[in-house]
C-alpha positions, -999 to 999 in steps of 0.1 A, spaced: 0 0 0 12 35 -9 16 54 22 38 71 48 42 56 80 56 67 113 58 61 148 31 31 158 21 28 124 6 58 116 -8 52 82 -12 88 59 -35 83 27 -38 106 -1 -64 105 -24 -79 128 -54 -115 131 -73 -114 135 -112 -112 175 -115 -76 182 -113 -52 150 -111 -21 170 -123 -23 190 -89 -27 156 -67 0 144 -84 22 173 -72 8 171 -39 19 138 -37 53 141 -54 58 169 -25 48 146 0 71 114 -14 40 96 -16 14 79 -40 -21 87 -49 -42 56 -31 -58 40 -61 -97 47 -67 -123 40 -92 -142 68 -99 -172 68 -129 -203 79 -138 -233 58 -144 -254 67 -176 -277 88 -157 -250 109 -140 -249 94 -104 -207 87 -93 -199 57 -82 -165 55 -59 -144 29 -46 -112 25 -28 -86 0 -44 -68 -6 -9 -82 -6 28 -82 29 45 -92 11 77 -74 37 110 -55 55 83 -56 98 81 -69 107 49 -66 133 27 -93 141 2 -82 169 -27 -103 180 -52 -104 209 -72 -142 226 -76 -139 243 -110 -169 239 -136 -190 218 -138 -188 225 -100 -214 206 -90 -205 172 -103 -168 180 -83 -183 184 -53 -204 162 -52 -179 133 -60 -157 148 -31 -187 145 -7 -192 107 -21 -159 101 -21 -156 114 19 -190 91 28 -170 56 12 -137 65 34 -163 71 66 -180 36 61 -149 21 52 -133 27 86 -105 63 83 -99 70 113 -97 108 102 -111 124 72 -95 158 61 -111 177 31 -90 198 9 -109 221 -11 -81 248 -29 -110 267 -41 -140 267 -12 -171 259 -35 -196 286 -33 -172 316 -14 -191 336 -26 -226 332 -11 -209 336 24 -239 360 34 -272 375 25 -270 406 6 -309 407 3 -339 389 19 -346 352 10 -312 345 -6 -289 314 6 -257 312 24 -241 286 2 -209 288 14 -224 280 48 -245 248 33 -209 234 19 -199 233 55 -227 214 67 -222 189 38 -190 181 43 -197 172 79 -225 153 69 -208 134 50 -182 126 77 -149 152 71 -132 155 106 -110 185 89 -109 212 55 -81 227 42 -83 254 20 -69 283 -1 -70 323 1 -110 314 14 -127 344 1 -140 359 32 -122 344 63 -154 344 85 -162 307 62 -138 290 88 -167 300 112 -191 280 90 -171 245 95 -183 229 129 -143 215 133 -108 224 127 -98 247 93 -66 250 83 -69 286 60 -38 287 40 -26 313 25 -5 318 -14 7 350 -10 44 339 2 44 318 -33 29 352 -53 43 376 -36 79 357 -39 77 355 -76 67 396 -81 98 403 -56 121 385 -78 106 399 -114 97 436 -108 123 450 -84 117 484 -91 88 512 -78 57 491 -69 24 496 -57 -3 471 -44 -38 479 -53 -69 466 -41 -94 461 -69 -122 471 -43 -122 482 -5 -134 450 3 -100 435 2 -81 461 22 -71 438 44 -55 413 19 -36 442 5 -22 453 32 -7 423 36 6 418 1 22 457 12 41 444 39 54 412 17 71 438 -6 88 456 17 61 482 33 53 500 -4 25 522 -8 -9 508 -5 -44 520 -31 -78 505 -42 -105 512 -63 -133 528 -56 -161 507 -75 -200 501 -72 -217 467 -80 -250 462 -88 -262 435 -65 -290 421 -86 -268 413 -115 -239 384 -109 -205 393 -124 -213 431 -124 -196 460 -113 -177 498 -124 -144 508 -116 -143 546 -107 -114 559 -95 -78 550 -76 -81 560 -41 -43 562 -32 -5 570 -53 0 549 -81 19 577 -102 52 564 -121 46 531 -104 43 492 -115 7 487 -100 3 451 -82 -36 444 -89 -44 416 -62 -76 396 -54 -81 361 -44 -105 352 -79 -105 361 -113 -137 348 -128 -151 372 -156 -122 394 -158 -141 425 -156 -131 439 -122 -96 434 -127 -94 445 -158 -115 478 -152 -91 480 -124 -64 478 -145 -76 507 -169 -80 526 -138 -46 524 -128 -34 533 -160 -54 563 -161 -41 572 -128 -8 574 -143 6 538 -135 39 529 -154 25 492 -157 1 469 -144 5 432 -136 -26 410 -122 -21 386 -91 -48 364 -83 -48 330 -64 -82 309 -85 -81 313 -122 -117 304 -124 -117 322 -158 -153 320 -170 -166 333 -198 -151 365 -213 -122 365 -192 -96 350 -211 -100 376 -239 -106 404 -215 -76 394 -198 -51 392 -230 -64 424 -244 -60 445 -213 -31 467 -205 -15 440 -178 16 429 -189 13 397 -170 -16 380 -151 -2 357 -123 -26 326 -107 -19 294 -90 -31 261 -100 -54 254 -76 -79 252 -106 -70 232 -134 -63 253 -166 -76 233 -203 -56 249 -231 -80 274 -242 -80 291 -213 -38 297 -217 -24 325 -229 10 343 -235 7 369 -206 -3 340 -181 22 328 -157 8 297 -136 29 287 -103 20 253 -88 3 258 -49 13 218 -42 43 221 -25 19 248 3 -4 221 4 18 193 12 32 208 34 0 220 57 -4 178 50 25 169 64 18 195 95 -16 178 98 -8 143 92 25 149 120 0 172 146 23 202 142 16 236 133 6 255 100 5 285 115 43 278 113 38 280 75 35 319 73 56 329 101 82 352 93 
């Protein structure tokens, strides 16, 4: 059986739905360890059928998928795939969801709406998950939502690495709304303390994938701006963002976001905007129509094996992003 064991024959088991194998097989080439064998199909009417090549029986297991479109169908093969490790004995179940289905309902805007995100949780308990792991959550108040330990990683070390060594010059971080101060402050303090803006924007609430860029609230004159946000899915914001910068007087733009969900429009919007380079993770998988010449993908699998190996050992990722 592939698996790592340690003191009293502590038995660690990874294993990976269908939506992004080339990211599980990272995660487990980080980890010196194997993918646990699975079959995983469909049945003609759609239902997914799952079962485990090898016995799981007392082992700690780890669950990855990636929730990209159709995002439905991946979820709901994780939550089947969680349900056969429960009934076939784990002796603790750890979700890893890169990309947190549903983020983005993570509260009520108006009156009878959903809190999705918050019906995720409960799912993933149901089904029997002891643990999540996840990535740059959307709002971090979705921890709250997961009746159990969630371990809320964080890319910005990888990103923020990568722009350090590329654009050494005058930078600027810019927050494509005031929603995500927070994150940019952070990314401020990664670079070395450098001037901090965002963009003052409305949204119309009753239309999905909506919203204006207005104006840059901060000093982005004669500077490379650093656009960051934890999703691009339309391309609209960011790239409105971008136009903004540039019409603030910006020497350059380049785009930093963690999920390429890249629906729709955005590739197009994205490679005929004025960023010179659009930076994402692989936490979603990334078919070839959806590459283009300013994208630069970095791979998030050794950050996630290593919060596995901090998990699976009972040690600390907190440790992970301590300076």
């Amino acid at each position: 059986m592939n698996e790592i064991t340690t003191t009293g024959d502590k038995k660690l088991v990874l294993v990976s739905g269908r939506a992004n194998p080339e990211l599980a097989e990272q995660v487990a080439e980080n980890l010196g360890t194997e993918l646990l064998p699975t079959d995983i199909y469909n049945f003609a009417n759609g239902e997914i059928y799952v079962r485990y090549s090898e016995s799981v029986r007392g082992s700690d297991v780890f669950v990855l998928q990636s929730h990209c479109a159709p995002i439905n169908e991946w979820l709901m093969e994780q939550l089947i795939m969680v349900d056969a490790l429960k009934r076939a004995s784990a002796k603790r179940i750890t979700v890893i969801a890169p990309f947190f289905p549903y983020a983005r309902q993570d509260k009520k805007h108006r009156g009878r709406e959903p809190i999705s995100a918050r019906l995720v949780a409960d799912l993933y308990k149901t089904a029997g998950a002891d643990r999540i792991i996840a990535v740059d959550l959307h709002t971090a108040q979705i921890q709250g939502y997961f009746d159990g330990p969630v371990d809320h990683l964080i890319a910005m070390p990888i990103l923020a690495g990568y722009v350090k060594d590329k654009y050494p010059g005058d930078l600027a971080v810019v927050s494509p709304d005031a929603g995500r101060i927070k994150v940019a402050e952070n990314w401020s303090n990664s670079l070395g303390g450098v001037p901090l803006a965002f963009i003052h924007k409305t949204r119309d609430i009753t239309r999905p994938n909506a919203s204006k860029a207005n104006r840059v609230v901060g000093e982005v004159e004669g500077r490379t701006c650093v656009l960051v946000d934890d999703m691009i899915d339309t391309g609209g914001t960011i790239v409105q963002a971008a136009d903004a910068c540039m019409a603030a007087g910006a020497k350059g733009v380049i785009v930093v976001s963690t999920h390429a969900v890249f629906s729709g429009p955005a590739v197009e919007r994205l490679s005929n905007s004025v960023a010179e380079e659009v930076i994402v993770t692989n936490t979603l998988p990334l078919s070839e129509d959806k590459v283009f010449d300013k994208l630069t993908v970095l791979s998030i699998a050794p950050l996630i094996a290593r919060a596995v190996h901090e998990v699976f050992e009972d040690g600390s990722v907190t440790s992970l992003f301590e300076v």
